[in-house]
C-alpha positions, -999 to 999 in steps of 0.1 A, spaced: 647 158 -364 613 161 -380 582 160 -361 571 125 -363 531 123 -376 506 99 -359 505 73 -383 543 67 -385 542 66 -341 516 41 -341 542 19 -368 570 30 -346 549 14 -315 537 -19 -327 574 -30 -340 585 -22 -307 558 -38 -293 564 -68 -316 600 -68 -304 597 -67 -276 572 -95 -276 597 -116 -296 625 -108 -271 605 -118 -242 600 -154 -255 641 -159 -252 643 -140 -220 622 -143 -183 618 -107 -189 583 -99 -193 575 -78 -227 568 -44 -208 603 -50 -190 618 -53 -224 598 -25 -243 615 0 -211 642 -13 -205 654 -11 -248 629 14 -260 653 29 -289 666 9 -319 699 13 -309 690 -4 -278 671 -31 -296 706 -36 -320 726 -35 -285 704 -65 -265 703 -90 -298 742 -85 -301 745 -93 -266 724 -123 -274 738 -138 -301 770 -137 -279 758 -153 -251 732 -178 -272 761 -192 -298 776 -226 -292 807 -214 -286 825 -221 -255 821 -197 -226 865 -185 -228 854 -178 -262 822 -159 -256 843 -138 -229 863 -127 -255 842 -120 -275 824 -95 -251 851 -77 -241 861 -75 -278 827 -59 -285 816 -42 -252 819 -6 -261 790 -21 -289 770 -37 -267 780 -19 -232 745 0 -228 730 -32 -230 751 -52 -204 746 -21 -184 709 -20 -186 703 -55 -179 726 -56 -149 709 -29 -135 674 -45 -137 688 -75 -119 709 -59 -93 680 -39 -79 685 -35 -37 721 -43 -35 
């Protein structure tokens, strides 16, 4: 992988900043929670899978389907959010 130069890092920084900014508003996780908890783009695509699942209208048999039909997609995710929630027991 090439060696990424500074201006590119500070780009790479403020989207993820900016995501996790955006996130935060439809989550109670602050920004900084969401900026370590999904720092890579494939976490980022992960979370706002999970999302849409969760956030559409459908009903909640048909969102449980839907999960398990798309949890090796979106497994990391589930994973990473339980964890930060679970914390102590």
């Amino acid at each position: 992988m090439p060696k990424q130069d500074a201006i590119s890092k500070i780009a790479q920084n403020k989207t993820s900043e900016e995501f996790a900014d955006a996130l935060s508003s439809y989550s109670n996780l602050t920004s900084d929670q969401l900026a370590k908890l999904f720092p890579e783009q494939s976490d980022k695509d992960e979370i706002i899978a999970l999302l849409k699942i969760v956030n559409s209208a459908a009903d909640d048999n048909t969102k449980k389907a839907e999960l398990v039909a798309k949890i090796s997609d979106i497994g990391g995710a589930v994973i990473k959010v339980a964890k930060h929630f679970a914390t102590g027991l």
